[in-house]
C-alpha positions in Angstrom: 260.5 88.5 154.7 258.8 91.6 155.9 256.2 92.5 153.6 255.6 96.1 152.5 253.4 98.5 154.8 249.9 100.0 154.8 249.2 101.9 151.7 252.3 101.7 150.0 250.7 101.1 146.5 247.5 103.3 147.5 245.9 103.7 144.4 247.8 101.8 142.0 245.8 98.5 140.2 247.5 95.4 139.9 247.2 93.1 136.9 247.3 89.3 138.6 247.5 86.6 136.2 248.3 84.0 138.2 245.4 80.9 138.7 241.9 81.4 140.1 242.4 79.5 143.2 245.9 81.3 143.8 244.9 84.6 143.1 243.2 85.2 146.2 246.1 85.5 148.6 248.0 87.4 145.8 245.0 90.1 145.6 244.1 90.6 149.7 247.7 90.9 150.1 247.5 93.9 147.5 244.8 95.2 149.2 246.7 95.1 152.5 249.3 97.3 151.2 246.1 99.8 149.4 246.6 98.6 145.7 243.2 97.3 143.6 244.0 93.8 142.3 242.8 92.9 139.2 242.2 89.5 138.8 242.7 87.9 134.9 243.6 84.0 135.8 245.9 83.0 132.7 245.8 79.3 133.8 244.2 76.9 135.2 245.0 73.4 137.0 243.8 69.9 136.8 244.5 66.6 137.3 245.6 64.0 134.6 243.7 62.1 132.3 246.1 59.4 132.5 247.4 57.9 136.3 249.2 54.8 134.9 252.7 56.4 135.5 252.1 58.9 138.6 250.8 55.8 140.1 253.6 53.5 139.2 256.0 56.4 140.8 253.6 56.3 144.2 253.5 52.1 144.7 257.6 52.5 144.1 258.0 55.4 146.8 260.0 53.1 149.1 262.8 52.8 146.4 263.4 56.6 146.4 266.2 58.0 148.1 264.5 62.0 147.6 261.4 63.0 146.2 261.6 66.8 145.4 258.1 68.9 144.9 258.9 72.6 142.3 255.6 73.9 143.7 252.4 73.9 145.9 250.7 72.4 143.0 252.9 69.4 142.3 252.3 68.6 146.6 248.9 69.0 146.3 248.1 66.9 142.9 250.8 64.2 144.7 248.8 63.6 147.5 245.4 64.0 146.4 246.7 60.8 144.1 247.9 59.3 146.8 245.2 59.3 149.0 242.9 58.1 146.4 245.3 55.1 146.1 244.5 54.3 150.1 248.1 55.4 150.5 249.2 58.0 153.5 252.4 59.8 154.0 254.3 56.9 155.3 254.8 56.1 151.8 257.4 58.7 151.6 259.1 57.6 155.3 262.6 56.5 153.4 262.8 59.1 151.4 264.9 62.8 152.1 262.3 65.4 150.8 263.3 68.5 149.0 261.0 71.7 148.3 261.5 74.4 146.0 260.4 77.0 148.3 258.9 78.1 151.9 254.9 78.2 150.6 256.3 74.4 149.2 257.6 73.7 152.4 254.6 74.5 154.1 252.2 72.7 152.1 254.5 69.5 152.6 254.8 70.5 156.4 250.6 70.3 156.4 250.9 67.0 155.3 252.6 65.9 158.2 256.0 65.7 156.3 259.5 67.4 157.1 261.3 68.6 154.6 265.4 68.1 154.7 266.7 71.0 151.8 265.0 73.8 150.6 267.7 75.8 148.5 268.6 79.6 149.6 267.5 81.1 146.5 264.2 79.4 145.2 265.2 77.8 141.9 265.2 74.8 140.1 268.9 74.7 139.1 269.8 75.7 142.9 268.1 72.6 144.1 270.9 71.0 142.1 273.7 72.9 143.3 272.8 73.0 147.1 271.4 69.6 147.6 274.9 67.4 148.0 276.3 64.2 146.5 273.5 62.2 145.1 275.9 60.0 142.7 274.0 56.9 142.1 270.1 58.2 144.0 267.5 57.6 142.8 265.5 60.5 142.8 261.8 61.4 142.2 260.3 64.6 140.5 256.3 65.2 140.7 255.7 67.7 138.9 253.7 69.8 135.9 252.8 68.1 132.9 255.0 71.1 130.9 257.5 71.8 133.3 261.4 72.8 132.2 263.8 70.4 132.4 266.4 71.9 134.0 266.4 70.7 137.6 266.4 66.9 136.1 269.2 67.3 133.7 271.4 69.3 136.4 270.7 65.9 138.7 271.4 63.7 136.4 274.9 65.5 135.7 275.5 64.8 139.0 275.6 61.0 138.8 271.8 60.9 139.9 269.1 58.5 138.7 266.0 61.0 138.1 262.4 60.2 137.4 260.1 62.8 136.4 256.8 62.4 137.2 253.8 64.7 136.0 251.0 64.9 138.6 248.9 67.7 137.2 248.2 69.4 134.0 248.5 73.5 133.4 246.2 74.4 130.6 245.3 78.1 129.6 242.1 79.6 131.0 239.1 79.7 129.7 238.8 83.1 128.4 236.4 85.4 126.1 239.1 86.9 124.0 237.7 90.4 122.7 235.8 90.7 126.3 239.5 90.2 127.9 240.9 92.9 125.7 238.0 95.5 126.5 238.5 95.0 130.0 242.1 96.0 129.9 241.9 98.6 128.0 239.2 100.1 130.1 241.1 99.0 133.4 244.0 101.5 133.0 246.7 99.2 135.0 249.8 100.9 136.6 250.8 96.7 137.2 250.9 93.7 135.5 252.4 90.3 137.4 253.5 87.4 136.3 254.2 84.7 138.8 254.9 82.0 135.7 256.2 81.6 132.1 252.8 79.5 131.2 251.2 82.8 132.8 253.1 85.0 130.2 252.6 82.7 127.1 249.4 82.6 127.7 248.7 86.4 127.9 250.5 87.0 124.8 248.1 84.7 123.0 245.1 86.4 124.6 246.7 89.7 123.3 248.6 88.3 120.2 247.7 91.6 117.7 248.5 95.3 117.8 246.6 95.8 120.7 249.1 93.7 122.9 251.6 96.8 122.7 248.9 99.5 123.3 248.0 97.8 126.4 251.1 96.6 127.7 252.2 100.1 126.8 253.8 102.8 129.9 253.0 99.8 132.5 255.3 98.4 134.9 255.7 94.3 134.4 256.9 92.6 137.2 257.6 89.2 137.6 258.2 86.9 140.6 261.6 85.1 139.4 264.8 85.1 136.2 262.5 82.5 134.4 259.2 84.0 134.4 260.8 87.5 133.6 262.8 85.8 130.8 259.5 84.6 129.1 258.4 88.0 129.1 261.9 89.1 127.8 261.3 86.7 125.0 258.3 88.5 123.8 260.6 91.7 123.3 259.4 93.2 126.5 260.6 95.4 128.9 260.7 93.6 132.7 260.9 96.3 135.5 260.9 94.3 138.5 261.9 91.4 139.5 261.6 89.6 143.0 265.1 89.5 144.4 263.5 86.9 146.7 261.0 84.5 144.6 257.7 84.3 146.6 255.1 86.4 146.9 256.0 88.7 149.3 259.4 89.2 147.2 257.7 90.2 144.7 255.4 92.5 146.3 258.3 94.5 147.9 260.0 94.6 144.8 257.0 96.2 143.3 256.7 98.9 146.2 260.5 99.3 146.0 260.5 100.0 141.8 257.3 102.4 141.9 258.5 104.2 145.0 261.4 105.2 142.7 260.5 104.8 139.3 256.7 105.7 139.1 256.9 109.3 138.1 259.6 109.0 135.7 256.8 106.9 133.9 254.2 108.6 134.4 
């Protein structure tokens, strides 16, 4: 996808909530286009307390018929296990790998790994619909500790044999609430992103009193995908944009595209 030019959100500042050690290509790809990113992490990752049953799931690899990854996270928590086990990639050799996504994609891709479907629009339930007959697979899901259960049910509707595996945990940052409030009111945001429901939840609970509305108040929320903006939706919000194409470029045209239109009729 052909991401928006030089300048086209000169001036504006950008609300990114999205994890610390995400945020970064998020916020110089804002600055590429001339907008200031301000960065308020609303999550953060780790791995589990508890390996017994991601590990279980990682000696049993050769009994998978497809493993399919939701996000960068679930590859990178996967393999980090993995490795730590004295296991490589050719654990995953009989297996037909699915990815939610290109940036999924790619991180399998940097493990040496092909991947065989990635679904046209990057969704859960599409993964379901695009990936064939899997009537009697067995098939693997790493994935968050809190993640829906949609894909998994939509599988096993299909006659498939689904495990779902968590392989990291997504807890809410660390934040100094009234500090965190301050700052946005002082920041005067034209933007705020959400590139996850977990993101939104945990915003509204950083902002769960009167002052949620006054700051939230006049600015644009944009969010990268139907579920993430639905979360927001949920809180009685308004969404204005939403990422026709779910990745982060998507979502950055589709926020040059709504304030190229839409900006002075808020203003």
């Amino acid at each position: 996808m052909r991401v928006a030019s030089p300048q086209s959100l000169r001036g504006k500042r950008v609300l990114v909530t999205r994890a610390r050690e995400q945020a970064a290509v998020l916020a110089g790809k804002l600055r590429a286009i001339g907008a200031e990113p301000i960065l308020l992490p609303m999550v953060r990752f780790t791995p589990l307390q508890d390996f017994a049953a991601l590990d279980r799931a990682i000696q049993s690899l050769m009994e998978y018929d497809w493993v399919i990854f939701t996000s960068v996270n679930g590859v990178r928590f996967f393999f980090e296990r993995l490795l730590a086990l004295g296991c490589g990639a050719e654990r995953l050799s009989r297996a037909k790998l699915g990815a939610i996504g290109p940036a999924t994609a790619a991180a399998l891709a940097k493990c040496g790994l092909s991947v065989h479907f990635v679904p046209k629009r990057y969704l859960a339930e599409e993964i379901a619909g695009g990936i064939g007959d899997v009537r009697g697979q067995r098939i693997l899901l790493p994935r968050a500790d809190i993640a829906r259960k949609a894909l998994a049910q939509a599988l096993r509707t299909k006659g498939a044999h689904v495990d779902e595996v968590a392989v990291y945990c997504t807890l809410p940052e660390k934040l100094s609430v009234p500090d965190i409030r301050q700052q946005l009111q002082d920041a005067k945001i034209d933007v705020i992103t959400f590139t996850s429901a977990s993101t939104v939840r945990n915003f509204a609970s950083v902002l769960s009193d009167a002052s949620f509305s006054a700051i939230v108040g006049g600015v644009a929320i944009a969010c990268i995908g139907p579920i993430t903006a639905k979360a927001v939706e949920e809180l009685g919000l308004t969404v204005h944009v939403v990422a026709e194409e779910h990745t982060i470029d998507g979502l950055l045209n589709a926020i040059v595209k709504e304030l190229s239109v839409d900006a002075k009729d808020r203003a």
